[in-house]
N, C-alpha and C positions, 0 to 999 in steps of 0.2 A: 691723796688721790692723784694719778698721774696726769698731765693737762691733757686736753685733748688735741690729737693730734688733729691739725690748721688743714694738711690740704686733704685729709680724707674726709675732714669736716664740710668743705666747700666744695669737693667732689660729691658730695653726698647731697649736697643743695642744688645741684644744676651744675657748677663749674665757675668760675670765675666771673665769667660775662652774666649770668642769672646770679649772684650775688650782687654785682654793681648795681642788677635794678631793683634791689629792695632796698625798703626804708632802713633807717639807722633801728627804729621800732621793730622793724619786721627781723631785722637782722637779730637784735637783742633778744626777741623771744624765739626766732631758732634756735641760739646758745644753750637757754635757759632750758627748751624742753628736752635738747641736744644732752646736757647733762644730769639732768632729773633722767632719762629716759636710763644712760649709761651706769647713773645711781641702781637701777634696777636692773639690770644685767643685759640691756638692748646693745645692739650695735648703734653707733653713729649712721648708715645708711637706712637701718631701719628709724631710728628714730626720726630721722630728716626724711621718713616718706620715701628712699631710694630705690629701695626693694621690699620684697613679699608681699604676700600677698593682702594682707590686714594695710600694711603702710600703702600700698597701692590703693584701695578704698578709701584711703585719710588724705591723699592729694588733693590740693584744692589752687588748682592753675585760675591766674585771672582772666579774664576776656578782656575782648580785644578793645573796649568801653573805658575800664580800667585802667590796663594801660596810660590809652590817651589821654586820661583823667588827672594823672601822674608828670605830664611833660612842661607844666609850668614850673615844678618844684625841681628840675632839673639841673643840674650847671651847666650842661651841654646839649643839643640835641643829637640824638642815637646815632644820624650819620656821620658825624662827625669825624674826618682823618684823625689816626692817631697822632702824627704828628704835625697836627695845630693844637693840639690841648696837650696834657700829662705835665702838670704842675704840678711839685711837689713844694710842700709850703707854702703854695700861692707862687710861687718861682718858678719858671719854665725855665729847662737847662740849654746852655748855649750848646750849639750845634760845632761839631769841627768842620773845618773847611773840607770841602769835595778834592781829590784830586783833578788837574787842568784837564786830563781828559777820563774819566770815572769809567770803570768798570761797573760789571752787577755783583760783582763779588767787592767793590770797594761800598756801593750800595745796601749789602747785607752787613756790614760792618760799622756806615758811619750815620744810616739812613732807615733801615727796617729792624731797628732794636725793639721797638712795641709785638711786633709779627712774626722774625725768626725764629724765635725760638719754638713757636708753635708749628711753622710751618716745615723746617728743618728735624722738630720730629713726625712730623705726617708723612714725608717722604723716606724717611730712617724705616717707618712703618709699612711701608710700600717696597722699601729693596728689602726687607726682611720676608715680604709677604711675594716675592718674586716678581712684582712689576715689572713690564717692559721701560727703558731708557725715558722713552717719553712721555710715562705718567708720573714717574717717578719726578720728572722735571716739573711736569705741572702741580704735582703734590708740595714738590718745594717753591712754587710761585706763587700758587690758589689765592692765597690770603695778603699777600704783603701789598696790593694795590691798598687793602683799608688806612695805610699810614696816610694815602693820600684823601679816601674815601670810603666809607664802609657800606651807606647803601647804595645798594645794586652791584655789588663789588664784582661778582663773576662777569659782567658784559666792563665795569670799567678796567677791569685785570686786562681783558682779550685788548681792548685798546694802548692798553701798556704795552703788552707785550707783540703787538701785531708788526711781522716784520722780522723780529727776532727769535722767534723760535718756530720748531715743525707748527704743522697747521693742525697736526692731531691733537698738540700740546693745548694750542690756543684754542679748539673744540672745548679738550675738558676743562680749559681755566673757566670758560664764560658759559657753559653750561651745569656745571656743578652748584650752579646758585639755586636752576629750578629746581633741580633733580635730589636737592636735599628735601624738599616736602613731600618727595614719594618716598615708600616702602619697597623694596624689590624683596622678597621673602628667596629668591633663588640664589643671590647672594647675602643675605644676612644682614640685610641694611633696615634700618627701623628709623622712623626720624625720633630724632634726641630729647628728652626729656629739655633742653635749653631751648629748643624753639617753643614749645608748650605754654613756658613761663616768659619767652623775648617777645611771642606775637601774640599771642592769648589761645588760650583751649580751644576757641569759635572762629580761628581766624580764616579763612579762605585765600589760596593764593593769588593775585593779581592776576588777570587779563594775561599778560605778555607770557607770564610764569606758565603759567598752564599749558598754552599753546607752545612753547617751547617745549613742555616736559614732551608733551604729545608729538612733536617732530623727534625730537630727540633720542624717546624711546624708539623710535623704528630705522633709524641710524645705523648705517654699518657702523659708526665710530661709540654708538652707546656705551659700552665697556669704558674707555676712558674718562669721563664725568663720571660716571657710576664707578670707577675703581678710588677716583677724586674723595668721594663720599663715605666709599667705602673705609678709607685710610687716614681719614680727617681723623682729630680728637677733641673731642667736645667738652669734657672735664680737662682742661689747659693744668698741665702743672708745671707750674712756676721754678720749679726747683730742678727739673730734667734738665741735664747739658747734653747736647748733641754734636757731634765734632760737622763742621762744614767738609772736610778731606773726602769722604765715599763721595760729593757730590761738584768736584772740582771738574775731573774729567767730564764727569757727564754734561756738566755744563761748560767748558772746552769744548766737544763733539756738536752740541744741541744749540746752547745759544750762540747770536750773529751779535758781538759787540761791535761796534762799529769802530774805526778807527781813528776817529775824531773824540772820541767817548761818548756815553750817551749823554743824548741832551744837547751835544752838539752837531750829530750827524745831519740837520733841518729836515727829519722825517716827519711824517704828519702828528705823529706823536712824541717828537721831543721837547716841547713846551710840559708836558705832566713830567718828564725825567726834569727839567728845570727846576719846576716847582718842587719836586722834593728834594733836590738839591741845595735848595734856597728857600725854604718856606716862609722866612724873615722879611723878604722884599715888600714891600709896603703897596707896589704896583706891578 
C-alpha cells in the first residue's frame, strides 16, 4: 500500500495550525481511521471529515470550554510570536544578524521565515486573481506581524506597518482580523473549517470584532479586508515555493522604507521593527 500522502492528509484535517492543536491521541486516531477508511476505497478528505456530505454530519468541532480546558497541557500559549518559540530538538536556532540599516525585503529573508511563506503565497493568489497593487501588498504583509504576535494580529500588523504603506493597505491589514468570522456569500468567502476547531463551534466573536465587522462592512474601502480574506489560505502548504520577484516592485512603489532602516528611523513604531530584529535581548 502506497503511504499516505502528508499534506493532503493535514489538509484534510483543518491545515497545519488545527493539527498543532490536537493531541498526539487525537492525532494517532486520525491516521488510523485515515487509513482503515482508505483500506476501503474513501478519500483522505472524506475520511478526515473534509467533505460530503455523510463526513459533514461526522464532524465533531470542540467548544470553546474544550479548548480552554486544553491550555495547561500546552508548551506554549496560542498567542505566542512565532519568533519566540520554534525549537527544534528543544534548540532554538540562532538568528543571523540584521543588516546596519534593514530593509522589509532583508526582513522577509532573515526575520519572517515562520510567515512568508504563507503570506507570499496569499498575495501570488491575489495578482493571479487581479488584485489591485495595494491589496496585493497587504495580502503579502496580513500575517507576518504573528512572528512578533499572533493574537489580535490584524490591529498589531496596522501598527507595524502604520507610516509605511498606503492607508488602504493598512485598512485591509487590521481589518481582515474581524472580517474573517463573517460569510460574504457575494464573494465566495465562508469562514474556514480552521476557525471552527482554533475557537470552538460556540464561539462568539468579541465585543471589538463585531463592532468593527459592522463599520467595516459599510466602508468605502470594505473590498480590501474582504479581498484579504478572500485570498488568504487556510490549509498552509508547507511545500509551496513562491518567488518574492512579482512582489519587489510593488513594494518599491507602496512601501516607505526609511532611510535609516527600519527600526532605526525613531517612528512610533520602530521599537516592534527592533524587537524582531533582536528578539534575543534580555531587556
Amino acid at each position: 500500500m502506497q503511504p499516505l500522502d502528508r499534506r493532503e492528509f493535514i489538509a484534510a484535517l483543518g491545515g497545519a495550525a488545527a493539527v498543532s492543536m490536537m493531541s498526539h491521541e487525537a492525532r494517532a486516531d486520525a491516521l488510523e481511521e485515515a487509513l482503515l477508511a482508505r483500506s476501503n476505497g474513501m478519500s483522505l478528505a472524506l475520511a478526515a471529515g473534509a467533505s460530503a456530505p455523510a463526513a459533514e454530519a461526522a464532524k465533531k468541532y470542540p467548544t470553546v470550554a474544550e479548548i480552554a480546558a486544553k491550555v495547561p497541557d500546552l508548551p506554549r500559549r496560542s498567542g505566542t510570536g512565532a519568533i519566540f518559540y520554534g525549537a527544534t530538538n528543544g534548540k532554538l536556532p540562532l538568528l543571523d544578524k540584521m543588516p546596519a540599516k534593514p530593509t522589509l525585503l532583508d526582513f522577509f529573508e532573515q526575520r519572517f521565515q515562520r510567515t512568508r511563506n504563507h503570506v507570499m503565497q496569499s498575495a501570488a493568489l491575489a495578482l493571479k486573481n487581479g488584485m489591485d497593487e495595494e491589496v496585493v501588498l497587504a495580502c503579502l504583509l496580513h500575517d507576518t506581524v504573528q512572528e512578533l504576535m499572533r493574537s489580535d494580529h490584524g490591529y498589531w500588523g496596522a501598527q507595524l506597518y502604520e507610516g509605511y504603506v498606503p492607508e488602504r493597505t493598512l485598512f485591509a491589514i487590521k481589518y481582515h482580523q474581524a472580517l474573517r468570522f463573517y460569510a460574504d456569500e457575494k464573494v465566495g468567502y465562508q469562514m474556514p473549517d480552521f476557525y471552527n476547531n482554533a475557537f470552538g463551534i460556540d464561539y462568539v466573536p468579541v465585543a471589538h470584532v463585531q463592532r468593527d465587522y459592522e463599520m467595516v462592512r459599510k466602508h468605502k474601502w470594505y473590498d480590501a479586508p474582504r479581498s484579504v480574506t478572500v485570498n488568504d489560505l487556510y490549509a498552509f502548504d508547507a511545500n509551496a515555493r513562491v518567488s518574492m520577484d512579482p512582489f519587489v516592485d510593488i513594494i518599491g512603489r507602496h512601501f516607505k522604507n526609511p532611510k535609516e532602516g527600519l527600526g532605526n528611523d525613531n517612528s512610533p513604531n520602530a521599537h516592534m521593527w527592533r524587537t524582531l530584529a533582536n528578539p534575543d535581548a534580555p531587556l
